[in-house]
N, CA, C and O of each residue as an XYZ file, in Angstrom:
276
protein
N     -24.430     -5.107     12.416
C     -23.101     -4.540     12.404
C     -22.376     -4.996     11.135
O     -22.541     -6.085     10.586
N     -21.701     -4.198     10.813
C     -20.759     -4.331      9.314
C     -19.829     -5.417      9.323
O     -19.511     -5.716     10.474
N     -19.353     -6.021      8.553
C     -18.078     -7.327      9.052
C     -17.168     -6.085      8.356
O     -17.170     -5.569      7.239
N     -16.426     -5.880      9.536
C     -14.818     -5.614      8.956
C     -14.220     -5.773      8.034
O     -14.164     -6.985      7.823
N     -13.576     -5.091      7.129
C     -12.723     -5.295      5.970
C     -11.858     -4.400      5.750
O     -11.819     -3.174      5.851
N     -10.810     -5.626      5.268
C      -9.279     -4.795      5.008
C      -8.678     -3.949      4.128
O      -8.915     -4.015      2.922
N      -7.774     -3.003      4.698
C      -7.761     -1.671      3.613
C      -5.852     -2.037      3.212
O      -4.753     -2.126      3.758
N      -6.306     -2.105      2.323
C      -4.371     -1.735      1.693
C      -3.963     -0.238      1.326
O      -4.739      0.279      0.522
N      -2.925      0.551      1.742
C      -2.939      1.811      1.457
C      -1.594      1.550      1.018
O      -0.873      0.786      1.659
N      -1.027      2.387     -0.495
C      -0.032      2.468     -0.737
C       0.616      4.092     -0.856
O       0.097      5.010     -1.491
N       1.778      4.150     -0.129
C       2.481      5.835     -0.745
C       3.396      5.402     -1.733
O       4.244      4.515     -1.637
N       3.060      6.307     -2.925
C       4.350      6.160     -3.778
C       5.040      7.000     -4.367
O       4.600      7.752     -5.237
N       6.488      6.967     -3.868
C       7.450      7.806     -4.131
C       8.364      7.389     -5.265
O       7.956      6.463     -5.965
N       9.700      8.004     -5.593
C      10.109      7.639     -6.888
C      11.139      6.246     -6.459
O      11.667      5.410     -7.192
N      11.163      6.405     -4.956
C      12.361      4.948     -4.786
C      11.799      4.226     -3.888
O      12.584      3.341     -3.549
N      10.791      4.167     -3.317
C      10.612      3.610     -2.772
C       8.794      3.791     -2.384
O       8.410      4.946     -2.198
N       7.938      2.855     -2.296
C       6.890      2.484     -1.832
C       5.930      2.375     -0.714
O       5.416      1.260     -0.625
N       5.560      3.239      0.151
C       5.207      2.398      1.577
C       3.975      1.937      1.614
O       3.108      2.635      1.089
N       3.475      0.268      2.428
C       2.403      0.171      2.197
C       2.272      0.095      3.420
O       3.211      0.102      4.216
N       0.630     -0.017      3.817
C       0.100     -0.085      4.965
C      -1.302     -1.046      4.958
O      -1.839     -1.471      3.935
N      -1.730     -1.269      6.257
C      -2.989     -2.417      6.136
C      -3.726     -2.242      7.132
O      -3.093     -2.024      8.165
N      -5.182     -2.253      7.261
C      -5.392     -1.463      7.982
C      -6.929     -2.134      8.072
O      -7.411     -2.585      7.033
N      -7.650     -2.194      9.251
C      -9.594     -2.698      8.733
C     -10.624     -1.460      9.361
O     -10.455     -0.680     10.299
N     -11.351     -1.582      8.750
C     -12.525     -0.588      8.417
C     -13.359     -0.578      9.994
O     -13.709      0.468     10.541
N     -13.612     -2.137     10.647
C     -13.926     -1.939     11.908
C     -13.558     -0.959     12.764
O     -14.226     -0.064     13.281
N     -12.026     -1.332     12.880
C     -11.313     -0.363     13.918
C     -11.070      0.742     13.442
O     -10.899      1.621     14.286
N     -10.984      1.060     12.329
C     -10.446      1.939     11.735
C      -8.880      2.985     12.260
O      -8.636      4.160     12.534
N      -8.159      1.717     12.168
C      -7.025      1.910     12.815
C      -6.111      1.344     11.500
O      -6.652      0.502     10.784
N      -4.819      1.765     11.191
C      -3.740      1.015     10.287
C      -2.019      1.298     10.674
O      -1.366      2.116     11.321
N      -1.823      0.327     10.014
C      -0.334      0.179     10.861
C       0.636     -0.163      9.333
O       0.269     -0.795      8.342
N       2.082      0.572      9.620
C       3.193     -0.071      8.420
C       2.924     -1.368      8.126
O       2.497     -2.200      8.926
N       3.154     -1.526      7.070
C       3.207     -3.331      6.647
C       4.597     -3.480      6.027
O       5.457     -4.061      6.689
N       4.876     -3.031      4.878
C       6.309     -3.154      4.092
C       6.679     -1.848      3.534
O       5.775     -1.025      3.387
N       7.787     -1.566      3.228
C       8.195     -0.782      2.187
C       8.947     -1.340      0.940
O      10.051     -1.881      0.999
N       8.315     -1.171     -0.045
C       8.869     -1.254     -1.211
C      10.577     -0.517     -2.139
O      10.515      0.676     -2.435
N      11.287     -0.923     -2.332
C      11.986     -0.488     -2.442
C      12.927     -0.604     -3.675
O      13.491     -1.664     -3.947
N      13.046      0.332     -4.281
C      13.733      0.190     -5.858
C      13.109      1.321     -7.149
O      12.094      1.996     -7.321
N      14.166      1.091     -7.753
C      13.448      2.840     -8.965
C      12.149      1.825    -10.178
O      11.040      2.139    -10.609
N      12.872      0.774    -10.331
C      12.527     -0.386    -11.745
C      10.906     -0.261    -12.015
O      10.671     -1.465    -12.113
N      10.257      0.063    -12.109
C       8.551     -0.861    -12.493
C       8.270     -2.463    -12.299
O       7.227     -2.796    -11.736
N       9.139     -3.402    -12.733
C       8.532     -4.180    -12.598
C       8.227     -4.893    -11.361
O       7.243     -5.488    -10.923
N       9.891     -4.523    -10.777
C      10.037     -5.807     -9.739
C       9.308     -4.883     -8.452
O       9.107     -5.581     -7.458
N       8.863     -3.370     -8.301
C       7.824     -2.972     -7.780
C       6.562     -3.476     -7.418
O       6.100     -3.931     -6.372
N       5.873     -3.171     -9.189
C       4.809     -4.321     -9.342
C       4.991     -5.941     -8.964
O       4.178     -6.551     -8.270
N       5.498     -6.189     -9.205
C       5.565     -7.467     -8.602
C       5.496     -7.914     -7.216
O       5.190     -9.033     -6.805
N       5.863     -6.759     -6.482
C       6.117     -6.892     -5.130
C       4.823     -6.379     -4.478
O       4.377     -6.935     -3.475
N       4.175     -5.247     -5.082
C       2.518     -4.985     -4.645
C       1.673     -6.395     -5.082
O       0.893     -6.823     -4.231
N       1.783     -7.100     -6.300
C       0.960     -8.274     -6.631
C       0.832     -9.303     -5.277
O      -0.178     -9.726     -4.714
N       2.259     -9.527     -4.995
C       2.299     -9.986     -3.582
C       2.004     -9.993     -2.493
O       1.756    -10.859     -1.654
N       2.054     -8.447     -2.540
C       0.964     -8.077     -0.958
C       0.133     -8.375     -0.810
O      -0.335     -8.928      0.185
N      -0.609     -7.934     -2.358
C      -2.186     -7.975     -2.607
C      -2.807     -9.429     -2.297
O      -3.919     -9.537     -1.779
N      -1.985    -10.587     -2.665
C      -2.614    -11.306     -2.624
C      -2.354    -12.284     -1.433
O      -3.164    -13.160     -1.131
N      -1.039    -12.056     -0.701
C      -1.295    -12.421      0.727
C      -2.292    -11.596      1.512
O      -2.778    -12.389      2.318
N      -2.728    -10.655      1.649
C      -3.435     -9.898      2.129
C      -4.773     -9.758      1.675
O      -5.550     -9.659      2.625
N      -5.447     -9.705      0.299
C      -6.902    -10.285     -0.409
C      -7.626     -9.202      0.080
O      -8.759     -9.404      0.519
N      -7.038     -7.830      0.070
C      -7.985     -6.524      0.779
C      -9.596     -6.350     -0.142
O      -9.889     -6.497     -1.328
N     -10.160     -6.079      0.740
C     -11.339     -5.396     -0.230
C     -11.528     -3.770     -0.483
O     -12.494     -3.282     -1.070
N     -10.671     -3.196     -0.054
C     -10.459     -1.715     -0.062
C      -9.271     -1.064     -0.457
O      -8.396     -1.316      0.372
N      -8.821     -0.264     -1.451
C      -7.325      0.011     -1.305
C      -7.675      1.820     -1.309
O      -8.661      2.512     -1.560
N      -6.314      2.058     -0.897
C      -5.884      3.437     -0.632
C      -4.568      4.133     -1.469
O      -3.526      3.482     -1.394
N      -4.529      5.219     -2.147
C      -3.350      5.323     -2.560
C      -2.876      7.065     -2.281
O      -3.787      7.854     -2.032
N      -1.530      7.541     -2.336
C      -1.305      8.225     -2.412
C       0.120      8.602     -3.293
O       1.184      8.177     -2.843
N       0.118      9.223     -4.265
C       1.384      9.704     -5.142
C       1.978     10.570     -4.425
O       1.175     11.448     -4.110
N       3.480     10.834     -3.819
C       4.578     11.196     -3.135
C       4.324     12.598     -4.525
O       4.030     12.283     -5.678
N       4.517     14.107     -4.073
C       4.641     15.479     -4.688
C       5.833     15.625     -5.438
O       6.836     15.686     -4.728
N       6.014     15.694     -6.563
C       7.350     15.807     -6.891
C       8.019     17.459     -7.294
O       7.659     18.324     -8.092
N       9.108     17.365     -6.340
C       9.649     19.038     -6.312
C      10.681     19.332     -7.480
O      11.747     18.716     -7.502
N      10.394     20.194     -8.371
C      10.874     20.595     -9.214
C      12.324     21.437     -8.725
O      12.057     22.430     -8.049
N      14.219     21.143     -9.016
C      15.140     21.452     -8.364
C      15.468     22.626     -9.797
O      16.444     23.377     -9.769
């Protein structure tokens, strides 16, 4: 049997971030944080954090569609 491993999934929109965490066993995932702010850095900074309380071996991403007004 496979050992389980953890998935980080991020959505990213223009203000805000959502991440999620999730393992490959169950294949089940749940909210973790939302990120929140327009800036780059203090974003990044705040995924570095996840990442490394969390030490996933899998990540997930998705870019939020942006609608042209």
């Amino acid at each position: 049997m496979a050992q389980a491993q953890t998935v980080l999934a991020f959505d990213f929109g223009t203000r805000r971030i959502g991440v999620a965490v999730g393992e490959t066993e169950v294949r089940l995932a749940h909210p973790l944080a939302e990120i929140v702010g327009e800036q780059s850095e203090p974003r990044f900074v705040a995924i570095a954090a996840v990442i490394a309380e969390w030490r996933p071996q899998h990540f997930k991403w998705q870019v939020a569609d942006r609608v042209a007004t």
